[in-house]
C-alpha positions as CSV (number, residue, x, y, z in Angstrom):
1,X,80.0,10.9,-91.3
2,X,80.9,7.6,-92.8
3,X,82.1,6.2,-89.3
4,X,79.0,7.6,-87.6
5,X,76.8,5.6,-89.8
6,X,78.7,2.7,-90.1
7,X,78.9,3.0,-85.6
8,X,74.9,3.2,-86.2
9,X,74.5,0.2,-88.1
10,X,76.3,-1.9,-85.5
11,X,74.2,-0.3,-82.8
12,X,71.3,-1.5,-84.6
13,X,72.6,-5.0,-85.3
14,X,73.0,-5.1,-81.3
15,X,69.6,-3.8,-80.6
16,X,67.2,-3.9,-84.2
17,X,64.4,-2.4,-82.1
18,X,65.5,0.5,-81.4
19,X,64.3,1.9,-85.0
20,X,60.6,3.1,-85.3
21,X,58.4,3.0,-88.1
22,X,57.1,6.2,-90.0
23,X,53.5,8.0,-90.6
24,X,54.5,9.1,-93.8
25,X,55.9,5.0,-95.1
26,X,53.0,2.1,-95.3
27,X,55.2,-0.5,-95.1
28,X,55.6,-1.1,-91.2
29,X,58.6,-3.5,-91.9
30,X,60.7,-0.9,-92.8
31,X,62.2,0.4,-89.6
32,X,64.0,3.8,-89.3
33,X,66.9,5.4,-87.4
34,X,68.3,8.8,-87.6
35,X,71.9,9.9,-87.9
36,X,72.2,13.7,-87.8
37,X,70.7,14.7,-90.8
38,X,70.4,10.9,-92.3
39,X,68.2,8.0,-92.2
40,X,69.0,4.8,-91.9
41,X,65.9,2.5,-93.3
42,X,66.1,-1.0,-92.4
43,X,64.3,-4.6,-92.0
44,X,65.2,-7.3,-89.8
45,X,63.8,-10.8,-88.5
46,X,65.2,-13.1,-85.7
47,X,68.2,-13.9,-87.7
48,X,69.1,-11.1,-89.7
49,X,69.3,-7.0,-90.2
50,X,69.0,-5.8,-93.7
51,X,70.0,-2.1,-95.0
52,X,67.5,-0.9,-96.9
53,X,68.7,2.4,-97.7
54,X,71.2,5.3,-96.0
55,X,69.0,8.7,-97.6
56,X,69.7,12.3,-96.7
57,X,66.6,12.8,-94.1
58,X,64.9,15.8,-96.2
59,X,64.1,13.2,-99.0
60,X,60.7,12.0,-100.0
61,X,60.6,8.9,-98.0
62,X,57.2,8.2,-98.6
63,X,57.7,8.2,-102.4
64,X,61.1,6.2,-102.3
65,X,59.6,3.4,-100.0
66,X,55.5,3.3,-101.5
67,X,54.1,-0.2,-102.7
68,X,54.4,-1.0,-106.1
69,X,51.2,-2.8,-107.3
């Protein structure tokens, strides 16, 4: 699984866009991408890809990624 995710990551530093945002997150810069039953969340700009988070996909996304005020 490791190798899959790790092969995902490099897709996405190839092609960032490919990730869509979520209903159920706020925060539109957070970007998602599915790996079998994982998420990747991630944020990136014109000169960098950050990983936000690698969470089993059943998790409460919208509570591990809500605005704190």
């Amino acid at each position: 699984m490791a190798d899959k995710l790790d092969a995902a990551i490099r897709g996405l530093i190839e092609m960032p866009g490919k990730g869509h945002t979520r209903a159920d997150v706020t925060d539109k810069s957070y970007r998602f991408w599915s790996v079998y039953s994982y998420v990747i969340a991630y944020r990136y700009d014109d000169e960098s890809l950050t990983v936000v988070r690698v969470v089993h996909g059943r998790r409460n996304l919208r509570r591990l990624f809500r605005r704190k005020t």
